[in-house]
C-alpha positions as CSV (number, residue, x, y, z in Angstrom):
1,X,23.5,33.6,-5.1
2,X,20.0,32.3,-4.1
3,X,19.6,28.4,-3.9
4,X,15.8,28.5,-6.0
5,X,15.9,24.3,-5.8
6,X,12.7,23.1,-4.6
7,X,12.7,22.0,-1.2
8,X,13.0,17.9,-0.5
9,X,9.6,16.4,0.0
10,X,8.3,14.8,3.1
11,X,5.4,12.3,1.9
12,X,3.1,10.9,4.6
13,X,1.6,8.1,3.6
14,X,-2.1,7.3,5.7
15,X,-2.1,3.4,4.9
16,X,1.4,2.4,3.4
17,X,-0.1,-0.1,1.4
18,X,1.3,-1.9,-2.0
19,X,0.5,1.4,-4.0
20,X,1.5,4.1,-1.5
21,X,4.5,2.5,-1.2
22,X,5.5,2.5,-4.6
23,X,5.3,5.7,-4.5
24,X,7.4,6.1,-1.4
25,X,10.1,4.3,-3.1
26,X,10.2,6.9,-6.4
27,X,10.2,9.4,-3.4
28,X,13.3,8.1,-1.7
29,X,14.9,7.7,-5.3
30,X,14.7,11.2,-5.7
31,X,16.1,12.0,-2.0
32,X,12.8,13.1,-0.4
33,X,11.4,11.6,3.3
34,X,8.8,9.2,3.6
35,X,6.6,8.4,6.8
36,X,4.1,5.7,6.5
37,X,1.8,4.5,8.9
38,X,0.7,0.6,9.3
39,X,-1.6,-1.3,11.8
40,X,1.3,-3.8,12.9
41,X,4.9,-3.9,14.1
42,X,5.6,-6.8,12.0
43,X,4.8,-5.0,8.4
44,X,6.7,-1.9,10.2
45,X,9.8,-3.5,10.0
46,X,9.6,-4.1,6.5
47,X,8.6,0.0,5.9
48,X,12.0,0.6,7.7
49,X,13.9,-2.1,5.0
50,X,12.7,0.4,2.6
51,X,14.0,3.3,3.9
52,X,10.3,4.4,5.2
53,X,9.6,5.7,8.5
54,X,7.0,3.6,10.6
55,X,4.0,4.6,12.6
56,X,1.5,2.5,14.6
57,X,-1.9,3.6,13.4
58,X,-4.1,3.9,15.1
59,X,-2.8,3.8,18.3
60,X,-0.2,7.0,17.5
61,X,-1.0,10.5,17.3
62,X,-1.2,11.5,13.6
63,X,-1.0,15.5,14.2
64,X,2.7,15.7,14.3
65,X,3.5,13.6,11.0
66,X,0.7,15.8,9.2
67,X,2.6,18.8,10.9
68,X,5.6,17.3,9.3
69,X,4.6,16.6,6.0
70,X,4.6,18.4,2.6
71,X,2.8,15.6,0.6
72,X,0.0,13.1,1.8
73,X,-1.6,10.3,0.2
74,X,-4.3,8.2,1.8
75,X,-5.2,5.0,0.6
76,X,-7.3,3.4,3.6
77,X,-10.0,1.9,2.6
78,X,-13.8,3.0,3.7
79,X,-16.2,0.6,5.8
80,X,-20.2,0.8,5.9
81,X,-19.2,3.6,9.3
82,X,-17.1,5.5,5.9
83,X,-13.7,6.8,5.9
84,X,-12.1,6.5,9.4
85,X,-9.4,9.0,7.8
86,X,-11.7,11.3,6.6
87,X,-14.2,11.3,9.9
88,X,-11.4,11.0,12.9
89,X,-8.5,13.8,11.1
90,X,-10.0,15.2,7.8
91,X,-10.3,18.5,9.5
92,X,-6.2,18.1,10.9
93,X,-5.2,16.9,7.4
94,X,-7.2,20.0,6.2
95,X,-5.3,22.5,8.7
96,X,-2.1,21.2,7.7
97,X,-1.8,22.7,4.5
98,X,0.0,20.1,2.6
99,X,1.1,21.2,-0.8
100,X,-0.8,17.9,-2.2
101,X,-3.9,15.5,-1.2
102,X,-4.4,12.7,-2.8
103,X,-7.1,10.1,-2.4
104,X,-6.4,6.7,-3.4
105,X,-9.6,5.5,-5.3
106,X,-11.1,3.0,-7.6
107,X,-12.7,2.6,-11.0
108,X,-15.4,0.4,-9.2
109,X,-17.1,4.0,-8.8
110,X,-18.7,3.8,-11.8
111,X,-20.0,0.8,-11.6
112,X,-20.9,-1.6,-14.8
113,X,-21.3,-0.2,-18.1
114,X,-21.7,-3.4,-20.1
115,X,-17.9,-3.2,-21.8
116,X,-18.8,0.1,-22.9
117,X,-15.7,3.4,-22.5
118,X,-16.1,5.2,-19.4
119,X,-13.9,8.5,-18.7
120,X,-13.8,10.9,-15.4
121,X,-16.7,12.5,-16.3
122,X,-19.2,9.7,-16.5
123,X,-21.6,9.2,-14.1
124,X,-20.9,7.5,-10.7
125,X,-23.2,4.5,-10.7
126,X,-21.5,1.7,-8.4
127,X,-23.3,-1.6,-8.8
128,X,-20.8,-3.0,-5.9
129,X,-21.0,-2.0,-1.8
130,X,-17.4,-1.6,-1.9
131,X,-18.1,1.5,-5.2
132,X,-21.1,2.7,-3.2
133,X,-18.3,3.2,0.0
134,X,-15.6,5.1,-2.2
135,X,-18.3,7.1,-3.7
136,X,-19.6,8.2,-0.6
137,X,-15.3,9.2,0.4
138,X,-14.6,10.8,-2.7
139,X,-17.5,12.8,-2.3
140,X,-16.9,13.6,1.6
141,X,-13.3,14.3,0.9
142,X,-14.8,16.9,-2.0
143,X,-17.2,18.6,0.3
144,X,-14.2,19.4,2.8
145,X,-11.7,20.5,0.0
146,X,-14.5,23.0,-0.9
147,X,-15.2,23.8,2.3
148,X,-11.3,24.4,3.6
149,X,-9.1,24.9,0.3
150,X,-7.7,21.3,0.9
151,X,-5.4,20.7,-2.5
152,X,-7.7,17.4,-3.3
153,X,-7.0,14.9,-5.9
154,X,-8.4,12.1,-6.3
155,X,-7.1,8.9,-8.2
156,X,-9.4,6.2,-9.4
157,X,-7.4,2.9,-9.7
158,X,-8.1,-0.1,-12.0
159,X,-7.1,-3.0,-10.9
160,X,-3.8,-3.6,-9.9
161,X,-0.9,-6.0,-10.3
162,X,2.9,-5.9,-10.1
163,X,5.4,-7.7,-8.6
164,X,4.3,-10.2,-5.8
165,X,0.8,-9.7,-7.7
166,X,1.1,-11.8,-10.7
167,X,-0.8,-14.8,-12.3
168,X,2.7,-16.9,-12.4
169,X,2.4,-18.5,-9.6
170,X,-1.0,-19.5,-9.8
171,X,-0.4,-20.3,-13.4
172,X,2.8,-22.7,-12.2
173,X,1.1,-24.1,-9.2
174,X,-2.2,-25.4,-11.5
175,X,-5.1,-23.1,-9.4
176,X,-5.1,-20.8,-12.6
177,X,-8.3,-20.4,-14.0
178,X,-9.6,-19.3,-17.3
179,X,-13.2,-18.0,-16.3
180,X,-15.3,-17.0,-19.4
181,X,-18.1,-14.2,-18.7
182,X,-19.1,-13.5,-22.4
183,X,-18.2,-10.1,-23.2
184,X,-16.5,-9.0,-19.3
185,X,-13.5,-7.1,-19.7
186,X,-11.7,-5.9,-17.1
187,X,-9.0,-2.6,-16.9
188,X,-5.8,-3.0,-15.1
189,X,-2.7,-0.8,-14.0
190,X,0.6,-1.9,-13.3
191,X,1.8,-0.7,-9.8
192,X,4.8,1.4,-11.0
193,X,3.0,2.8,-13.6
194,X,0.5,4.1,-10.5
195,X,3.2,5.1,-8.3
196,X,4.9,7.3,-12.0
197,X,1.4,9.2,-12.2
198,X,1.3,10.0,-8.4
199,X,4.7,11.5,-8.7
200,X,4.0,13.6,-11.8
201,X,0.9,14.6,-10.1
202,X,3.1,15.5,-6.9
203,X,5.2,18.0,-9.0
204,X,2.6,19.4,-10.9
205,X,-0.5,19.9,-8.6
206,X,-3.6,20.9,-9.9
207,X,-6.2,20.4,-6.7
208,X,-9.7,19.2,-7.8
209,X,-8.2,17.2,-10.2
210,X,-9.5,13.1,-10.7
211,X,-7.4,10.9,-12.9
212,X,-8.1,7.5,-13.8
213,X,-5.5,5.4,-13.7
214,X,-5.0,2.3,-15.8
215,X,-3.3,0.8,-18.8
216,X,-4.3,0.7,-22.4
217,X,-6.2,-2.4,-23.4
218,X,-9.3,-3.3,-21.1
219,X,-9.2,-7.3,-21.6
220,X,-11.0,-10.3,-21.0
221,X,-9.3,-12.1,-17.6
222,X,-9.2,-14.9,-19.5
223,X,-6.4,-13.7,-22.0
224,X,-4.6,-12.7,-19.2
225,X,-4.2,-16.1,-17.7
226,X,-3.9,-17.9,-21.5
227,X,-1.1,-15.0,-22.1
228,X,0.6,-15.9,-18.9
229,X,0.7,-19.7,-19.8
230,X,2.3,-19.0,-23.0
231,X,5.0,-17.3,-21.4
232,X,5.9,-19.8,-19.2
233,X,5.8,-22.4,-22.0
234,X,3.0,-24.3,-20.4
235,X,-0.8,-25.3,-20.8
236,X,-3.3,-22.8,-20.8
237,X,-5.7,-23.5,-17.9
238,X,-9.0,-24.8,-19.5
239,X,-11.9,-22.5,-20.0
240,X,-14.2,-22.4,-17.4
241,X,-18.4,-20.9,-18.2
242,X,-18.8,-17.9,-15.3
243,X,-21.9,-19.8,-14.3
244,X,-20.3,-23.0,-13.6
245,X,-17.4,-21.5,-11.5
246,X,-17.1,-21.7,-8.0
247,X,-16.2,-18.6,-6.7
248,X,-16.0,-16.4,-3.3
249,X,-18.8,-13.4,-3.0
250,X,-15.8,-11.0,-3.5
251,X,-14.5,-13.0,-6.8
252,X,-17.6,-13.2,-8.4
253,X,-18.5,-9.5,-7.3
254,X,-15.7,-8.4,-9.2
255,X,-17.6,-10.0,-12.5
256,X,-20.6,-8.0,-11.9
257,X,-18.9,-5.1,-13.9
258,X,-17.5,-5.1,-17.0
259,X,-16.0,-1.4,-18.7
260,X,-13.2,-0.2,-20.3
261,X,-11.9,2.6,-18.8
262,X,-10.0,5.9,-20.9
263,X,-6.9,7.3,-19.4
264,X,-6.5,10.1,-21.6
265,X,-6.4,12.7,-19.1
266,X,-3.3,12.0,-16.9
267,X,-1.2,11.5,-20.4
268,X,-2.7,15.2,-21.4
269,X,-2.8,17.0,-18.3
270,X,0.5,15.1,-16.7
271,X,2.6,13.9,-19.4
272,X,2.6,10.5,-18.6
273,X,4.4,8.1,-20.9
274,X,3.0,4.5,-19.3
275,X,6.0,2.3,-18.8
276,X,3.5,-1.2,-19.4
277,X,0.9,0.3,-21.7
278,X,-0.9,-3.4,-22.0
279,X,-0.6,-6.1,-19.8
280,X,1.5,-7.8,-22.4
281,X,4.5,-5.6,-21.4
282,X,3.8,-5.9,-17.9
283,X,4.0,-9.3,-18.2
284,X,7.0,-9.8,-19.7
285,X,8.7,-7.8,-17.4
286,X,6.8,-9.2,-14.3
287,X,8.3,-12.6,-15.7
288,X,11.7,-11.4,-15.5
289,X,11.7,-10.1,-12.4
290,X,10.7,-13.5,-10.5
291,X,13.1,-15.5,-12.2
């Protein structure tokens, strides 16, 4: 008799970053191979803890671990020269033939829409240089998928959090702050719940596809932090007016958009049940984890 089971897959992952490895560890769970490349030796050691196979890059040939793979997912960022992936081995990943593509991007795409619903078919309008950059990928990645038959799908991410990306310590250490934009909210995705829709997306391609990916409730920052206190059982960090705050260019850029963003289509198209539907859940279990 015929073994039908589907082969194991083998999942490069171009920038093995707090997301793509997520992924890589659902992956391994499920006894597939995972390559991942990373700029430094030091962070390589910690891919091989996990069961991931290191690369230097750059500074290694990629050809032979696209050769290799059956899944890729890229999640290097773009820079005002664009996407170093995309310009120096979008053709190679093209000629590869992986079973799955998937771009890694972000919700920033569509810029600010004043609190109001945005889904995957609103336009791309991105107030930020960072949006303008992932628009310009997501749309170069497009042209070569139409171009070469690349099986291209594209993820845009809210922001995201998870363990080791949590308010607690900030909240226990004191540098918490409660910073009050009237009417900014702010959509967010917990990392596992990313690395559940990759997968489900994995064994159920459907090239062209772009999901958003994110939780349930859009909500203020500030009721974040506040709920965060409460769970810890200590003072909520005072409220602090946006325009009085002192802030980095890349904290205060982040303020300059406010939407909520719809996540119908990956529950429709991929079935996805979101483990932390709110950050309220993610939360809690964020708190039990680092205790």
């Amino acid at each position: 008799m015929s073994d039908h089971s589907p082969s194991p897959v083998r999942l490069l992952c171009i920038g093995c970053g707090y997301s793509a490895r997520a992924l890589a560890a659902r992956v391994i769970a499920n006894g597939g191979e995972v390559v991942g490349t990373t700029r430094s030796e030091d962070k390589a050691q910690g891919l091989r803890d996990m069961g991931i196979t290191p690369v230097i890059w750059p500074g290694t040939p990629l050809a032979p671990h696209l050769d290799w793979a059956t899944h890729i997912v890229h999640s290097v960022a773009p820079d005002d020269d664009g996407d170093p992936v995309l310009t120096d081995h979008g053709r190679e990943i093209a000629d590869a033939q992986p079973n799955w593509f998937a771009y890694l991007s972000t919700t920033g795409v569509y810029g600010d829409h004043d609190g109001a619903w945005v889904d995957e078919d609103s336009p791309l309008a991105p107030s930020t240089t960072r949006g303008a950059q992932r628009v310009r990928a997501e749309t170069g990645w497009q042209a070569l998928a139409a171009q070469t038959g690349l099986p291209l799908h594209i993820f845009r991410l809210a922001g995201i959090y998870g363990p080791g990306r949590g308010p607690f310590a900030k909240v226990r250490n004191g540098t918490a702050r409660r910073i009050v934009k009237p009417g900014q909210v702010f959509s967010r995705t917990h990392v596992e719940d990313i690395a559940q829709v990759l997968h489900r997306s994995m064994q159920a391609p459907a090239p062209g596809s772009i999901y958003n990916v994110c939780d349930d409730d859009p909500a203020p920052p500030q009721d974040v932090i506040a709920h965060a206190a409460d769970l810890l059982d200590v003072p909520r960090p005072p409220e602090i007016a946006f325009a009085d705050a002192d802030m980095s260019p890349m904290a205060r850029s982040f303020y300059a958009e406010s939407k909520r963003v719809r996540n119908d289509r990956i529950k429709r198209h991929l079935g996805v049940v979101l483990r932390y539907p709110t950050y309220r859940e993610g939360l809690a279990a964020l708190l039990t984890q680092e205790d």
